[in-house]
C-alpha positions in Angstrom: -173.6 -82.8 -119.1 -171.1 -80.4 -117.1 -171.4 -80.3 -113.2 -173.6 -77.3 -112.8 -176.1 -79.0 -114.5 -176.0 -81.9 -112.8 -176.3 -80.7 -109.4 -179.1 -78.5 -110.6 -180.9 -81.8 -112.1 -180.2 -83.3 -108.7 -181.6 -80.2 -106.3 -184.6 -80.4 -108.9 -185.1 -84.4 -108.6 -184.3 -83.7 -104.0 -186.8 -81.1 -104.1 -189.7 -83.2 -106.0 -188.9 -86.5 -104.1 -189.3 -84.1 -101.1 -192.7 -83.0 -102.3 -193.5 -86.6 -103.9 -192.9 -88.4 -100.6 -195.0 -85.9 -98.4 -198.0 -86.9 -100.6 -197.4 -90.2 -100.6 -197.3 -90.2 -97.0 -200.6 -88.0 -97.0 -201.8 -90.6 -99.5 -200.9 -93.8 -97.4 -200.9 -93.5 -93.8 -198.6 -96.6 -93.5 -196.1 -95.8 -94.8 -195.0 -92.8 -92.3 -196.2 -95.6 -89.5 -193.7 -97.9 -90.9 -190.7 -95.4 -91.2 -191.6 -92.5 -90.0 -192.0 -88.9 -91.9 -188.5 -88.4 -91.4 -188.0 -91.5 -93.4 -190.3 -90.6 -95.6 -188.5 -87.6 -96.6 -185.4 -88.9 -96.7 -186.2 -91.6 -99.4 -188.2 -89.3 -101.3 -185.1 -86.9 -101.3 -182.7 -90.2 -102.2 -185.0 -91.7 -105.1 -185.0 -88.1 -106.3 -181.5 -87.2 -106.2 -181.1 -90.6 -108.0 -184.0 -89.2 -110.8 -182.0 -86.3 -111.0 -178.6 -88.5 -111.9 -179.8 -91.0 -114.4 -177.5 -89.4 -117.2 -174.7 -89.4 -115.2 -176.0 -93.9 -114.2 -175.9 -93.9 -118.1 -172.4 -92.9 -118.6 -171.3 -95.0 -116.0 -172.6 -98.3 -117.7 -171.1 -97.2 -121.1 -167.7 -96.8 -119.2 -168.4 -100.5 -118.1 -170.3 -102.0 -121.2 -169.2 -100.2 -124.0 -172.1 -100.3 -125.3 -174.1 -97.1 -127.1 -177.5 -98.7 -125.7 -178.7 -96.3 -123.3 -181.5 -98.0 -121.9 -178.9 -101.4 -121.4 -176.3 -98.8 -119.7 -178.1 -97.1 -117.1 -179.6 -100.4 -116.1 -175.8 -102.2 -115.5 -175.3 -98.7 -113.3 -177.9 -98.9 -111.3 -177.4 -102.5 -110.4 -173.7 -102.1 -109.7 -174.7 -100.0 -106.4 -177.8 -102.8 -105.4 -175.1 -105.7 -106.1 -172.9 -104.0 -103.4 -175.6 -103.7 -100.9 -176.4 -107.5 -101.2 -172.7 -108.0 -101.0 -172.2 -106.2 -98.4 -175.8 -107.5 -96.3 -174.5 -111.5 -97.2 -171.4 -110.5 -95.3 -172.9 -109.0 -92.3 -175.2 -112.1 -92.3 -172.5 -114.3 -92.3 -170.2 -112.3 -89.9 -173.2 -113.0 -87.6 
């Protein structure tokens, strides 16, 4: 997958979170009362863009595993960037 297409696969995924987080919202009141719409749209857009990058997750974890399972790839990707997060939340926890 070359760049262009990736970025348009991206725009396409920002654009339908955009969309699929506006009918959420519509659909469950709470959640824009918990985070606001601006939230809303902002982690439709994220989970979107994050749709839109899943072949790019899947190369990723092959560059780590070495592995040609796809499925097993793009799952070691996408918990690279959660482990950092907890990483980095146990350390501002413990900076406390």
């Amino acid at each position: 997958m070359d760049r262009k297409e990736l970025r348009r696969n991206q725009v396409f995924g920002i654009v339908i979170g955009l969309i699929g987080g506006l009918m959420a919202g519509n659909f469950w009141p709470v959640i824009p009362a918990a985070i606001t719409w601006g939230g809303v749209l902002l982690w439709g857009a994220a989970i979107g863009a994050l749709l839109g990058s899943l072949a790019q997750f899947e190369r990723a974890g092959r560059m780590l595993t070495r592995s040609e399972n796809r499925t097993f790839n793009t799952i070691v990707a996408l918990c690279i960037p959660l482990g950092l997060i907890a990483v980095l939340g146990l350390l501002l926890r413990w900076m406390q």
